[in-house]
C-alpha positions as YAML, in Angstrom:
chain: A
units: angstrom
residues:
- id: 1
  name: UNK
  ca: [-24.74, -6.03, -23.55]
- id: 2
  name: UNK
  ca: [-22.75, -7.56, -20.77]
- id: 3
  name: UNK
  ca: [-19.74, -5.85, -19.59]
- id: 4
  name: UNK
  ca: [-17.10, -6.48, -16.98]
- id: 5
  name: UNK
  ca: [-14.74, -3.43, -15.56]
- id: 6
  name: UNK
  ca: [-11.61, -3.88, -14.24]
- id: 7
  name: UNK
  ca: [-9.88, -1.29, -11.86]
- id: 8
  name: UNK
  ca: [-7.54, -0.81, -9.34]
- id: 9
  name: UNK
  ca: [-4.38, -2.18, -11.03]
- id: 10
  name: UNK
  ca: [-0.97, -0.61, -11.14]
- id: 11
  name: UNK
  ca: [2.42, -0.19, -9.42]
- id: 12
  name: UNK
  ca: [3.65, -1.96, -5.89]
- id: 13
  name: UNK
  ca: [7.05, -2.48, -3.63]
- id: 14
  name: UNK
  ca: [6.79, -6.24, -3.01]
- id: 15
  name: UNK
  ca: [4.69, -6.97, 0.51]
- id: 16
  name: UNK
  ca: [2.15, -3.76, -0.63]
- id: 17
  name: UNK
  ca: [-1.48, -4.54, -0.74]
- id: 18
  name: UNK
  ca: [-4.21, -3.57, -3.86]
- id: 19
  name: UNK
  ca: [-7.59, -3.81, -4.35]
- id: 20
  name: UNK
  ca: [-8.94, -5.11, -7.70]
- id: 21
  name: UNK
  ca: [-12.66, -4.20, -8.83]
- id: 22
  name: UNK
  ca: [-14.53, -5.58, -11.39]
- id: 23
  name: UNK
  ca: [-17.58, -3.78, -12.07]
- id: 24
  name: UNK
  ca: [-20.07, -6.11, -14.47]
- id: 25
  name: UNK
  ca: [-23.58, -5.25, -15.96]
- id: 26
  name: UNK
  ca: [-25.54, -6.74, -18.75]
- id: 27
  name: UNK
  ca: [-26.60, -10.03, -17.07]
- id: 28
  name: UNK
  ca: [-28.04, -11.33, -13.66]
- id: 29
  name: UNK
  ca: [-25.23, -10.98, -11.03]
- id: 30
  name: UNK
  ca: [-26.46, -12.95, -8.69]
- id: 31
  name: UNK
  ca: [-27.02, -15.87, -10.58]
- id: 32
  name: UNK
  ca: [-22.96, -16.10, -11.94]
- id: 33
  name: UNK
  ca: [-19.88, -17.23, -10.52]
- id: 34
  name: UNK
  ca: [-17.14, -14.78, -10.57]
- id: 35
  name: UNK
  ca: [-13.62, -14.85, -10.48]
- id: 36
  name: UNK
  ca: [-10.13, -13.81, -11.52]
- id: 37
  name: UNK
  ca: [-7.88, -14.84, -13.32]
- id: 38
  name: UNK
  ca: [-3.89, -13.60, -14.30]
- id: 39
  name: UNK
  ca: [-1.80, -13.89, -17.10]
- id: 40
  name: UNK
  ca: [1.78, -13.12, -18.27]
- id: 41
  name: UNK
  ca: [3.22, -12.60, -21.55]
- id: 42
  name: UNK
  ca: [3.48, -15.71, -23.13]
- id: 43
  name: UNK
  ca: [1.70, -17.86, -20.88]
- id: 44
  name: UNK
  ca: [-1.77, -19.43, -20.11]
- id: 45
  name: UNK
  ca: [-4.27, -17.33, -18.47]
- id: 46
  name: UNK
  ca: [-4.08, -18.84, -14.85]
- id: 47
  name: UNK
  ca: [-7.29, -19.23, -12.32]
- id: 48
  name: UNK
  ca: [-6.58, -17.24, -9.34]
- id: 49
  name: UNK
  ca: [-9.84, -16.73, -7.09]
- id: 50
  name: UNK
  ca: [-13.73, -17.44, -7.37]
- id: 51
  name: UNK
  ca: [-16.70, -16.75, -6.15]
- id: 52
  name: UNK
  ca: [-19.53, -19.31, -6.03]
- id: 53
  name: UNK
  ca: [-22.69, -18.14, -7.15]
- id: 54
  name: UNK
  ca: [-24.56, -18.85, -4.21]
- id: 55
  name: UNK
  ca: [-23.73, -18.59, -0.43]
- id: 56
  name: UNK
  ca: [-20.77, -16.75, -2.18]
- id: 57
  name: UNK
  ca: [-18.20, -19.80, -1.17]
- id: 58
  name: UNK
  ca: [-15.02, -18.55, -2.13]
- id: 59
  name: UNK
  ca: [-11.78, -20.53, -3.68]
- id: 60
  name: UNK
  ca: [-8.16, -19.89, -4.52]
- id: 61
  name: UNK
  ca: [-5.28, -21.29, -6.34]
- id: 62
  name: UNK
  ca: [-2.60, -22.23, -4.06]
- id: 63
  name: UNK
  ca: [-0.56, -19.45, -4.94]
- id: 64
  name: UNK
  ca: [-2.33, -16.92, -3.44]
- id: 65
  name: UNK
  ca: [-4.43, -18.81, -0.86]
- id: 66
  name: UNK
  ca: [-4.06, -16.89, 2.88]
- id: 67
  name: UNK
  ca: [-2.68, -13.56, 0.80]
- id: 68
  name: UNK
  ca: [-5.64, -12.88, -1.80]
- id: 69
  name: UNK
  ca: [-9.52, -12.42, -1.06]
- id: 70
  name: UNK
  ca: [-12.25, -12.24, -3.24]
- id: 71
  name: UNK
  ca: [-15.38, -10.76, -2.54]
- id: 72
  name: UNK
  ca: [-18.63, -9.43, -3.98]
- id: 73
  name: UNK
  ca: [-21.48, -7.03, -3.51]
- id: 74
  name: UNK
  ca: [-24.76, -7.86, -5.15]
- id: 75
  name: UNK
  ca: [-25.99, -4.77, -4.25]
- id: 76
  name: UNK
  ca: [-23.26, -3.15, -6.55]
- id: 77
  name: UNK
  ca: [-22.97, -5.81, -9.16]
- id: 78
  name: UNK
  ca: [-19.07, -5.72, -7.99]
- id: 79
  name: UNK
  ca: [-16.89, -8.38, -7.14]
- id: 80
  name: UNK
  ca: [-13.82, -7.32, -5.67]
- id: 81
  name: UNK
  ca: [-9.99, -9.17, -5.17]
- id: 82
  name: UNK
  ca: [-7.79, -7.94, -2.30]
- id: 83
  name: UNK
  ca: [-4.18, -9.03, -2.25]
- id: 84
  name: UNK
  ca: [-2.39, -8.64, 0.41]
- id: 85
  name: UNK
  ca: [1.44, -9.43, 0.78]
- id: 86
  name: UNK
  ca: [2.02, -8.59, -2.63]
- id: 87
  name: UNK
  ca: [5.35, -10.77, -4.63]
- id: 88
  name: UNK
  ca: [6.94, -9.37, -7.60]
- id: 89
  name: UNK
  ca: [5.45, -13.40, -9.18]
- id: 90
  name: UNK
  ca: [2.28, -12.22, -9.10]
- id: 91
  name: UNK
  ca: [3.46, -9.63, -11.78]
- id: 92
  name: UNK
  ca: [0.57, -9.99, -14.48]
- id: 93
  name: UNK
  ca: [-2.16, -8.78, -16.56]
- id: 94
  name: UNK
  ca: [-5.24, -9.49, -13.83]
- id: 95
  name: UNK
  ca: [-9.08, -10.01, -15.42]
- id: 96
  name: UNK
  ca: [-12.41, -10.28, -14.32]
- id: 97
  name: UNK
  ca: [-14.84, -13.30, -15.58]
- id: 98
  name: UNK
  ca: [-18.20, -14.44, -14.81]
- id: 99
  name: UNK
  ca: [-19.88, -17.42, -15.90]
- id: 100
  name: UNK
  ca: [-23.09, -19.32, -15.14]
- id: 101
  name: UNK
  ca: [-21.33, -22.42, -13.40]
- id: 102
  name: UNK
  ca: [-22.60, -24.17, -9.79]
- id: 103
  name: UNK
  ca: [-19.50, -25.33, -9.04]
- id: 104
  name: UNK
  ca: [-15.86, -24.77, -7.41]
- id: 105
  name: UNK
  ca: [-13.65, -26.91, -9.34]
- id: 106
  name: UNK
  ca: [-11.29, -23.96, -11.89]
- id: 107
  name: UNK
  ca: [-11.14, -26.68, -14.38]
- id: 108
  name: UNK
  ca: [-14.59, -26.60, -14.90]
- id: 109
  name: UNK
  ca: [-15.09, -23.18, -14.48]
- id: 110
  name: UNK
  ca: [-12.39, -22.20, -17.15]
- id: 111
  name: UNK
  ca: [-14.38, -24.74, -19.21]
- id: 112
  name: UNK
  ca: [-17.53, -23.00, -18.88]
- id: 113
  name: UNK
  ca: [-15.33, -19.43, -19.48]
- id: 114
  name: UNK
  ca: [-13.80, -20.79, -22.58]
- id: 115
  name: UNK
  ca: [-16.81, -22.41, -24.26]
- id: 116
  name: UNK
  ca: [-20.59, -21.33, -22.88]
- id: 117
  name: UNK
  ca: [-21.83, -18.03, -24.85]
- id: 118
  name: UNK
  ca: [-23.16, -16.85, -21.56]
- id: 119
  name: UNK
  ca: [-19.78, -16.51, -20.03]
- id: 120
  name: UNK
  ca: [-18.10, -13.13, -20.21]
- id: 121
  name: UNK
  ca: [-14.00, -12.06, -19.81]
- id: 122
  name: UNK
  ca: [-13.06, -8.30, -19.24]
- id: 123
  name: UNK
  ca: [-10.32, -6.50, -20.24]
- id: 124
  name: UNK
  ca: [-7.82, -6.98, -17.81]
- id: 125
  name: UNK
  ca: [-5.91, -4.42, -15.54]
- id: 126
  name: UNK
  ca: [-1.99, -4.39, -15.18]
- id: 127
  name: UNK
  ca: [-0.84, -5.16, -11.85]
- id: 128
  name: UNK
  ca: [2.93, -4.79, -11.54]
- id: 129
  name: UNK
  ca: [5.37, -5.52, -8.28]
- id: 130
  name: UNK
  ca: [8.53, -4.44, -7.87]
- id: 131
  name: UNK
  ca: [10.79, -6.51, -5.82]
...
């Protein structure tokens, strides 16, 4: 049974930094891309970092590019998002997702979220910044 575990969410001044974790089990770590993704109340889930599955190349959105890393231990089977610099926009509901893509386009990679059976979502962690 594959599972992804958020943690690390919660309550920031504006310019504060927080460490997201996603812990994920149930299928071969090493072989997925990981990333995360945001979303507000009524709007589209939004790509906001990945992680390549191999050499671990790493991409943003530009809305959090230079503030925001993502990381990932395949020891731990953890992938990890630091944000740094903190704005009350990046207010959202913050999840974990993994899917068995080779690429580092988001377009793609939500494809492969939204539609391949071997892709997996968790269940999200509030992350909330006060301005």
């Amino acid at each position: 049974q594959v599972q992804l575990a958020e943690s690390g969410g919660g309550l920031v001044q504006a310019g504060e930094s927080l460490r997201l974790s996603c812990a994920v089990s149930g299928l071969p770590f090493n072989m997925y891309s990981l990333a995360w993704f945001r979303q507000t109340s009524g709007k589209e889930r939004d790509f906001v970092a990945g992680s390549r599955w191999q050499l671990a190349t790493s991409y943003y959105s530009d809305s959090v590019k230079g503030r925001f890393t993502i990381s990932r231990d395949n020891t731990k089977n953890t992938v990890y998002l630091q944000m740094n610099n903190l704005k009350h926009e990046d207010t959202a509901v913050y999840y974990c997702a993994a899917a068995p893509y080779r690429g580092t386009d988001p377009v793609l990679l939500r494809l492969w979220l939204e539609r391949a059976d071997s892709s997996s979502w968790g269940q999200g962690t509030q992350v909330t910044v006060s301005s």
